[in-house]
C-alpha positions in Angstrom: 17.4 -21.2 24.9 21.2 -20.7 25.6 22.9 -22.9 28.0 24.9 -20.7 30.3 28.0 -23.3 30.6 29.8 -21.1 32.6 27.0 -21.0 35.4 26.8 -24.8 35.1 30.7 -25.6 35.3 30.7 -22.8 38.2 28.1 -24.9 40.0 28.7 -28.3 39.4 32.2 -27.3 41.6 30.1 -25.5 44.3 32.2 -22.2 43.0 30.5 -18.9 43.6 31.3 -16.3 41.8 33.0 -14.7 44.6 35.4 -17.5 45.5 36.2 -17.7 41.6 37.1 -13.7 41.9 39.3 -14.7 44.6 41.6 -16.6 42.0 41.8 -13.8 39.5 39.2 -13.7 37.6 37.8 -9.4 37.7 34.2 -10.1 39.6 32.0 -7.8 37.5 32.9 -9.7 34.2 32.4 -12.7 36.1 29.6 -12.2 37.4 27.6 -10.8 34.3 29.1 -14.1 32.4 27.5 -15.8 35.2 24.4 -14.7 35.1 24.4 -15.1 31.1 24.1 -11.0 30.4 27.6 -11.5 28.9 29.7 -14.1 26.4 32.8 -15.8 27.4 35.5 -15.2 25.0 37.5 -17.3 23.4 40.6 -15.8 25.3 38.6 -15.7 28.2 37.9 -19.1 28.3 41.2 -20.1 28.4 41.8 -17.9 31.0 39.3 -19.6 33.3 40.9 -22.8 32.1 44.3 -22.2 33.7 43.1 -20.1 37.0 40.0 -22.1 37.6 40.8 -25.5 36.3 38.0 -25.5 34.1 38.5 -27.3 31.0 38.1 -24.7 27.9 35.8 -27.6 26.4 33.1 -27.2 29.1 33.3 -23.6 28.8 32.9 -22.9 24.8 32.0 -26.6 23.5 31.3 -24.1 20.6 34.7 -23.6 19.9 36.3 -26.6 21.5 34.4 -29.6 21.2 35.0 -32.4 24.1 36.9 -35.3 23.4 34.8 -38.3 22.7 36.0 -41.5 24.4 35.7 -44.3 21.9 36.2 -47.6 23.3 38.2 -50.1 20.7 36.7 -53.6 19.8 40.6 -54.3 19.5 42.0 -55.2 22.7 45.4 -54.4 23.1 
């Protein structure tokens, strides 16, 4: 089963699809991402990223892995 990160990262900031629209982002291609009929790009991602303030790494972890947080045993 495919995650639908989009849905998730739109969720988890109690965005609807609407409100997200608002800022830019064309509804219907929005929407369909958000139901999971359609992909977000690569390009699209990092549109998302600077209108939404969504990091591209939530969005396509496919294409941008998170950063991992490794703690040190050197303290500095």
């Amino acid at each position: 089963m495919v995650m639908n990160t989009l849905k998730e990262a739109l969720d988890t900031r109690g965005l609807t699809v609407n409100e997200a629209s608002k800022l830019g982002a064309k509804y219907q291609t929005l929407y369909k991402q958000y139901l999971g009929d359609r992909n977000v790009g690569p390009q699209t991602a990092l549109f998302y990223e600077r209108i939404l303030g969504i990091p591209r790494s939530e969005i396509r972890p496919d294409l941008w892995p998170p950063a991992h947080t490794e703690t040190s045993d050197h303290a500095v």
